[in-house]
C-alpha positions in Angstrom: 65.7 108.2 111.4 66.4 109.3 107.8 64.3 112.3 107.2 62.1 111.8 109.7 60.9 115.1 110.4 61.2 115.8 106.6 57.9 117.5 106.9 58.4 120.0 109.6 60.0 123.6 109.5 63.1 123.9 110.6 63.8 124.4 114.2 67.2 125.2 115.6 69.2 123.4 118.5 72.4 125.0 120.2 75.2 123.2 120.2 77.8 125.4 122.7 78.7 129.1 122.6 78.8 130.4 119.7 77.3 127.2 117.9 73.7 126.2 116.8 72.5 123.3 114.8 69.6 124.6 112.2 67.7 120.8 111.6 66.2 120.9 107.9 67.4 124.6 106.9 68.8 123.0 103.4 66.4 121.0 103.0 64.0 122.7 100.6 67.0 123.8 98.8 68.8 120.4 98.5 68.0 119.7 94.9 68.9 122.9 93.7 72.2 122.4 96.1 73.2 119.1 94.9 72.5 120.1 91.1 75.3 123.1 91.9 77.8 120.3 93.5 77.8 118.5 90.0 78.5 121.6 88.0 81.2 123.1 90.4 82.6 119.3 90.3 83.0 119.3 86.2 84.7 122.3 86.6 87.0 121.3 89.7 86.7 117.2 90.1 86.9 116.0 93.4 89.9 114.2 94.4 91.1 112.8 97.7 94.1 115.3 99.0 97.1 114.2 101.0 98.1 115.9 104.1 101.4 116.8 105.1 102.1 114.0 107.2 101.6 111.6 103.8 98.1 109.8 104.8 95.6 110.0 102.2 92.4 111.6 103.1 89.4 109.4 102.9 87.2 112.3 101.7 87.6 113.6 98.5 87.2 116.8 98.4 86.8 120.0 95.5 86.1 124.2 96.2 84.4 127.0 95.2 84.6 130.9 95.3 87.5 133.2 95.0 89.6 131.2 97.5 89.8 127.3 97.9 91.4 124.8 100.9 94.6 122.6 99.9 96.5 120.1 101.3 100.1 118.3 100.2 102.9 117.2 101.8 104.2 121.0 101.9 101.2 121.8 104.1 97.3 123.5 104.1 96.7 126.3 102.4 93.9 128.5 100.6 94.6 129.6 97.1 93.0 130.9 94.3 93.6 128.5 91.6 92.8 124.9 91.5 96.3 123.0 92.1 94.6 120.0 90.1 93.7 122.4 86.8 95.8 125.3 87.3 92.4 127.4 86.7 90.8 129.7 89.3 88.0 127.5 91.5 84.6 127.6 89.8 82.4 130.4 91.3 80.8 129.9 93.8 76.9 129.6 92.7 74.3 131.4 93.7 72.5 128.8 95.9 75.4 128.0 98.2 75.9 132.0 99.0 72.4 132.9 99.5 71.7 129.8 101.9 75.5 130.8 103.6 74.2 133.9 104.5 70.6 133.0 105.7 72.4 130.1 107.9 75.0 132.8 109.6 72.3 135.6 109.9 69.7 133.0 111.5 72.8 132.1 114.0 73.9 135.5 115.2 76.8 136.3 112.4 75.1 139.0 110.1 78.2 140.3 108.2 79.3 136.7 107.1 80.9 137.5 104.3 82.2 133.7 102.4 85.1 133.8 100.1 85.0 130.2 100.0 83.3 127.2 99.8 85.0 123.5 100.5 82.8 120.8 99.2 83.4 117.2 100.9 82.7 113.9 99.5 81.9 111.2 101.8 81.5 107.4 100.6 80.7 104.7 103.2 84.2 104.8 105.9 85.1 107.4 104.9 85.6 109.8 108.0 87.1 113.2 109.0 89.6 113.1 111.9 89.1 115.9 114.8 90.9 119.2 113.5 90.4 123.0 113.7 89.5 125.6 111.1 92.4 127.3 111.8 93.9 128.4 108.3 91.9 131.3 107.9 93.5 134.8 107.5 90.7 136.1 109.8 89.1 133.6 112.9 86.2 136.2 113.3 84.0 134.9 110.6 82.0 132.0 111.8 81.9 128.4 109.7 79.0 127.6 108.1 78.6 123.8 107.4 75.8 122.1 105.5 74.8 118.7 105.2 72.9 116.8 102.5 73.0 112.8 101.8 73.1 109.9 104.4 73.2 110.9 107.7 76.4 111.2 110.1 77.8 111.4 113.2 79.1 115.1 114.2 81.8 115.1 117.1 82.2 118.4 118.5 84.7 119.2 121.3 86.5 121.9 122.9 89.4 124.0 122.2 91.9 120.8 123.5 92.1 117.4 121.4 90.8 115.7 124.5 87.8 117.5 125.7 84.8 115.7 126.0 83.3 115.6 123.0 79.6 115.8 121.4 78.1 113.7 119.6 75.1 115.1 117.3 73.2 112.8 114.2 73.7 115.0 111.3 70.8 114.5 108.5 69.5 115.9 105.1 69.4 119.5 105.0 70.7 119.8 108.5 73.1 123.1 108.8 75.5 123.7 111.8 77.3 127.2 112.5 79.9 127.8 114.7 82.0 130.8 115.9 82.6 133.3 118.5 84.0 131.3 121.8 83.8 127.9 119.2 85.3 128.9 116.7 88.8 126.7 117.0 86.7 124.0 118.7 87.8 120.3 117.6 85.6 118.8 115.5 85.1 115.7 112.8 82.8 113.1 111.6 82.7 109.6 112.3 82.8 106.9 109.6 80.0 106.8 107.1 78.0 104.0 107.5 76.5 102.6 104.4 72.7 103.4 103.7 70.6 104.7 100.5 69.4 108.8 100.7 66.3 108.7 98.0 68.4 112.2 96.1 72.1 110.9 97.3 72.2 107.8 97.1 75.3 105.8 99.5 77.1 109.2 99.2 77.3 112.3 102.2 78.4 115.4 101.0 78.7 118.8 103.2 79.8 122.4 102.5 81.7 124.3 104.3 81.3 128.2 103.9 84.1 130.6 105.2 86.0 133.9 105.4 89.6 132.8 104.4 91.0 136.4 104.1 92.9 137.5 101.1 95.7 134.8 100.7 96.7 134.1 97.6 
């Protein structure tokens, strides 16, 4: 199914209250995108974190913008330097903040305002357990997350670990936003299974655009 509408304009889906999947909205954008990863990631390399319960993430993971997500044994935080350099997270590019706020404008949140910017790695297994966006200063701001690479299986559930779940192919270009009554929804990503994007090749990676507040 790998870009299989790669030709058509982009056409959005809704997902629950609050949440709508925009197919292809990256996808015009996606070289410029992936060209920004690689110079946010010789700044800030990416590097699998480990969460406070000691299990090493399989994602690797780096940030960008004024605030950027952590995790140690100590716990989850955003902060405003890179732990790994001990310099402030590269800036967050152009590219990322204009397609951020055309996403969230296009989904019903006008005043998105992102402060930061986590930038996921995915090889194939590698996965990303069911969790909430909850270590924001602010849970009014909406998430903005946008895919590019191999395809992958979104799981989107309810405000319990155990509600039923959704579960929605993710491609190339594909952006989802979620907020209002979703906003602390559970969600993750099922293993990565192993494929070939023509511009990615076996790699997955997705941004994730939010308000974190002024932590520091």
């Amino acid at each position: 199914m790998l870009d299989l509408f790669a030709d058509e304009a982009p056409w959005q889906e809704p997902l629950a209250a609050g949440a709508v999947i925009l197919r292809r909205q990256a996808l015009s954008q996606s070289s410029e995108l992936l060209a920004a990863i690689e110079q946010v990631a010789a700044l800030s390399p990416f590097r699998q974190m480990v969460t406070p319960g000691g299990y090493t993430m399989s994602v690797s993971m780096t940030n960008c913008g004024p605030l950027g997500w952590s995790t140690d044994r100590h716990g989850y935080c955003y902060t405003a330097r890179d732990p790994l350099t001990g310099k402030s997270w590269p800036s967050m590019p152009d590219v990322f903040r204009r397609l951020a706020l055309e996403a969230a404008t296009l989904a019903g949140y006008a005043d998105f305002s992102p402060d930061a910017c986590l930038i996921n790695r995915y090889l194939p297994g590698a996965k990303l357990s069911l969790h909430q966006d909850k270590d924001e200063a602010t849970l009014s701001a909406p998430i903005v997350s946008v895919s590019l690479g191999l395809p992958a299986v979104f799981q989107f559930g309810g405000l319990k670990r155990n509600d039923p779940l959704q579960r929605v192919l993710l491609e190339h270009g594909d952006v989802v936003v979620w907020g209002g009554e979703s906003r602390l929804f559970y969600h993750g990503i099922q293993p990565l299974k192993p494929g070939h994007h023509p511009q990615v090749g076996s790699l997955r990676y997705n941004l994730t655009f939010r308000h974190a507040g002024n932590q520091e």
